[in-house]
C-alpha positions as CSV (number, residue, x, y, z in Angstrom):
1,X,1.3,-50.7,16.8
2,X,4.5,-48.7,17.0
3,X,4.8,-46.4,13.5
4,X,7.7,-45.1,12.7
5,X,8.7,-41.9,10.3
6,X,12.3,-41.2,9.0
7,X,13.2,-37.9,7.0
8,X,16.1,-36.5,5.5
9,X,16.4,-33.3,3.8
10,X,17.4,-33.7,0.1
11,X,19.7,-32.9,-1.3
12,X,22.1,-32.7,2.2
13,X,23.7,-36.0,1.5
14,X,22.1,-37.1,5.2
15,X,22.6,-40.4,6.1
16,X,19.4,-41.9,7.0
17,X,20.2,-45.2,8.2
18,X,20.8,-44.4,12.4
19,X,17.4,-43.0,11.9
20,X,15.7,-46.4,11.0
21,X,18.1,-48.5,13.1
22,X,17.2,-46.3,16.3
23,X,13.4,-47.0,15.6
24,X,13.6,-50.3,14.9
25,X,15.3,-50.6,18.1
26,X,12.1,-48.6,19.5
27,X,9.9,-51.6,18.0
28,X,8.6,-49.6,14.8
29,X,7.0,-51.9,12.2
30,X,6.2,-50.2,9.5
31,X,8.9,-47.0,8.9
32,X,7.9,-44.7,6.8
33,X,10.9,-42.9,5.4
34,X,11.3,-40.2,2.8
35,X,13.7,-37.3,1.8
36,X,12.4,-34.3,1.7
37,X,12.6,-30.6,3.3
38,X,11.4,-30.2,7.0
39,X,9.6,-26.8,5.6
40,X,7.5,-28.5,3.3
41,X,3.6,-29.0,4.1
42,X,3.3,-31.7,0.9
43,X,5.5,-35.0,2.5
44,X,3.6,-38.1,0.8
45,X,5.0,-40.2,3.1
46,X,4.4,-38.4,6.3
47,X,0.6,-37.8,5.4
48,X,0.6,-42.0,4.8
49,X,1.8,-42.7,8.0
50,X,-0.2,-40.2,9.9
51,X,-3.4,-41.9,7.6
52,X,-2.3,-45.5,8.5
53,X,-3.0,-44.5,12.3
54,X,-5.3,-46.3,14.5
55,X,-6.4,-45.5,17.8
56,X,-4.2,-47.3,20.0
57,X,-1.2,-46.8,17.8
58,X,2.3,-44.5,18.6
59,X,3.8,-42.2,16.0
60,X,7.5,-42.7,16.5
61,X,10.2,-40.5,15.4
62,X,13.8,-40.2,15.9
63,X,14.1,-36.3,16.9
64,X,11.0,-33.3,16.9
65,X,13.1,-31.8,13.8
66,X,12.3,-35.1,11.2
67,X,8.5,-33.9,11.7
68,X,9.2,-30.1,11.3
69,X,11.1,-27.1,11.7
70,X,8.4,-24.7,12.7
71,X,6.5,-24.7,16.3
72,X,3.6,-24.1,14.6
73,X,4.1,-27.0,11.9
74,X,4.6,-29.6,14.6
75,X,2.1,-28.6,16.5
76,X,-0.4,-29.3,13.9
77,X,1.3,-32.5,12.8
78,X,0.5,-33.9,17.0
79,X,-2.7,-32.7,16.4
80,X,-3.9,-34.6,13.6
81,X,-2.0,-37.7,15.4
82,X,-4.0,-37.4,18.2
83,X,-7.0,-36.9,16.3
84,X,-6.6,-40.1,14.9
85,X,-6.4,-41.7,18.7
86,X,-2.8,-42.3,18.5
87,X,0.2,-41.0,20.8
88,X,3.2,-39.6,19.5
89,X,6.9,-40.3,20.6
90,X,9.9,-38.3,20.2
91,X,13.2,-41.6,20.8
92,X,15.5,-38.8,21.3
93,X,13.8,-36.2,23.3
94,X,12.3,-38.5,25.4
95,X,8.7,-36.9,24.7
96,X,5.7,-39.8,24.7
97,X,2.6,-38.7,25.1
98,X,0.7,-41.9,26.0
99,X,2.2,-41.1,29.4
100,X,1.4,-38.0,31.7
101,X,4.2,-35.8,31.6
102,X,4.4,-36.5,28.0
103,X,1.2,-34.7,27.3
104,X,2.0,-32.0,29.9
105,X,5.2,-31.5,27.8
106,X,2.8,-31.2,24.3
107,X,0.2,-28.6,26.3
108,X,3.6,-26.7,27.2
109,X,4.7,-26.7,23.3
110,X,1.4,-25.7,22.4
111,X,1.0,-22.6,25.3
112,X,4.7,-20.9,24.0
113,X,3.3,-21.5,20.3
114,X,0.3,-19.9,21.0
115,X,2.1,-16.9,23.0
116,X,4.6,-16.7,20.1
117,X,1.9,-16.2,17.0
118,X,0.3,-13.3,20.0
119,X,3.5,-11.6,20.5
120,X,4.2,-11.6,16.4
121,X,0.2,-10.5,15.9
122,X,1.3,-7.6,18.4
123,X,4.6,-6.5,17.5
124,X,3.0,-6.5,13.4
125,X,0.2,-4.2,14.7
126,X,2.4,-1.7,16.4
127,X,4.7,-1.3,13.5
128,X,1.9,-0.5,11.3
129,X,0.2,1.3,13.8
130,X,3.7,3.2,14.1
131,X,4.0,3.4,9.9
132,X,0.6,5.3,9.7
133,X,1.7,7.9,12.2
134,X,4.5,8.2,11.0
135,X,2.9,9.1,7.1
136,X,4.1,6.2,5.3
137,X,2.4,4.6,2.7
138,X,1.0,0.9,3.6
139,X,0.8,-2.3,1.3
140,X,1.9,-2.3,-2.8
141,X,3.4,0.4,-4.5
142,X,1.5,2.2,-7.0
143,X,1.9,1.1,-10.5
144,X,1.3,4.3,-11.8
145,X,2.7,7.8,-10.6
146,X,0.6,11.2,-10.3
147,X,2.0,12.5,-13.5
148,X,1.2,9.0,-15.2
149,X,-2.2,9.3,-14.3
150,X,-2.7,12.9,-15.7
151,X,-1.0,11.7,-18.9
152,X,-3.6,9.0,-19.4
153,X,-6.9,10.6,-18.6
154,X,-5.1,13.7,-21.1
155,X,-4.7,11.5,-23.8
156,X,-7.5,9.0,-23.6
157,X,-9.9,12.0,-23.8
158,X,-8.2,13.8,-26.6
159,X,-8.6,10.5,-28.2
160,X,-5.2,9.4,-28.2
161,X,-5.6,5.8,-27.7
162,X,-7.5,2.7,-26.4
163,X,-7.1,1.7,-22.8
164,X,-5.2,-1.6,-24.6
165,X,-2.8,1.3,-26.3
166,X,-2.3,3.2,-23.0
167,X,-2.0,0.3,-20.8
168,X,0.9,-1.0,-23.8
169,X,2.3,2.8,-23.2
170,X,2.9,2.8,-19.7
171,X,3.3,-0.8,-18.7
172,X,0.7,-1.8,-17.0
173,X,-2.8,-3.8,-17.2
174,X,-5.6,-2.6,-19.4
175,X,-8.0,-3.0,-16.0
176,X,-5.3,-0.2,-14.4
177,X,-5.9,2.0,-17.4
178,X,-9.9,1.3,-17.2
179,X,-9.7,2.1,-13.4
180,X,-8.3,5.1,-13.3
181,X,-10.6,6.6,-15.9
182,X,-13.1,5.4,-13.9
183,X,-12.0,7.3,-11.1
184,X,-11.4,10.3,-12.8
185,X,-15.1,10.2,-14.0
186,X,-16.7,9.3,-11.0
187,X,-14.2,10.2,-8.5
188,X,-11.7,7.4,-6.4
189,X,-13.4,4.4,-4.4
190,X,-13.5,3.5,-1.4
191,X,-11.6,0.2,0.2
């Protein structure tokens, strides 16, 4: 059974109709069509027409880009079509993996996204690698500054308020307020 899947984005005024004429032409019975971003991991109608699939079956689209705009994305979509015993065809692109190049083409797609995600990992780890060396301060902001933090140990232990009150004060949680009590009594954490 040939299953087809249309997508438009919405709100782009796309016109979705070549999309279902060019997989009819392709034999698709039943389309499933929907209008909704290409970046979105929740399409309904995607995830029913992957879930209809039997071994045997084709996923059909018109072009790659109606499954997804990320490598990555698409590459788990073919995934779970194959899982389910089914091939996958691209009209446009000419990719159809029930034949041999076709899934020489999908173990291509699937080696650059795989060297992509290692040459991200890498280039992350060497800028913060590179931040630390260079005496920066890594992750959030602190909510509080030095001074801040001398003010509320000061006045919580000349009585000068609750944690609630202090935390109201400075503009931050009561937890904040409790922790850095804590740390001036027992000295800071680790992690």
């Amino acid at each position: 059974m040939e299953i087809g899947y249309a997508r438009v984005s919405r709100g782009d005024s796309q016109d979705i109709d070549p999309q279902l004429r060019a997989l009819r032409d392709a034999g698709c019975d039943p389309i499933y069509q929907e209008e909704a971003s290409g970046g979105r991991v929740d399409r309904p109608e995607l995830a029913r027409a992957i879930g209809a699939l039997k071994a045997g079956d084709v996923f059909v689209v018109w072009k790659l880009d109606r499954l997804s705009r990320s490598l990555r994305d698409l590459l788990f979509t073919l995934e779970a079509i194959t899982a389910a015993g089914a091939g996958f065809r691209s009209v446009t692109e000419a990719i159809d993996t029930t034949t041999a190049p076709g899934r020489l083409m999908t173990q291509m797609l699937g080696a650059f996204a795989e060297f992509e995600r290692a040459m991200i990992r890498e280039r992350t780890m060497n800028g913060l690698a590179h931040a630390r060396s260079a005496g920066r301060h890594l992750g959030r902001r602190p909510s509080l500054t030095g001074p801040q933090r001398a003010e509320i140990i000061a006045k919580a232990e000349s009585g000068q308020g609750s944690p609630a009150q202090l935390a109201s004060l400075f503009r931050v949680s009561r937890s904040t307020v409790q922790r850095v009590l804590r740390e001036h009594r027992n000295g800071p954490r680790d992690g």
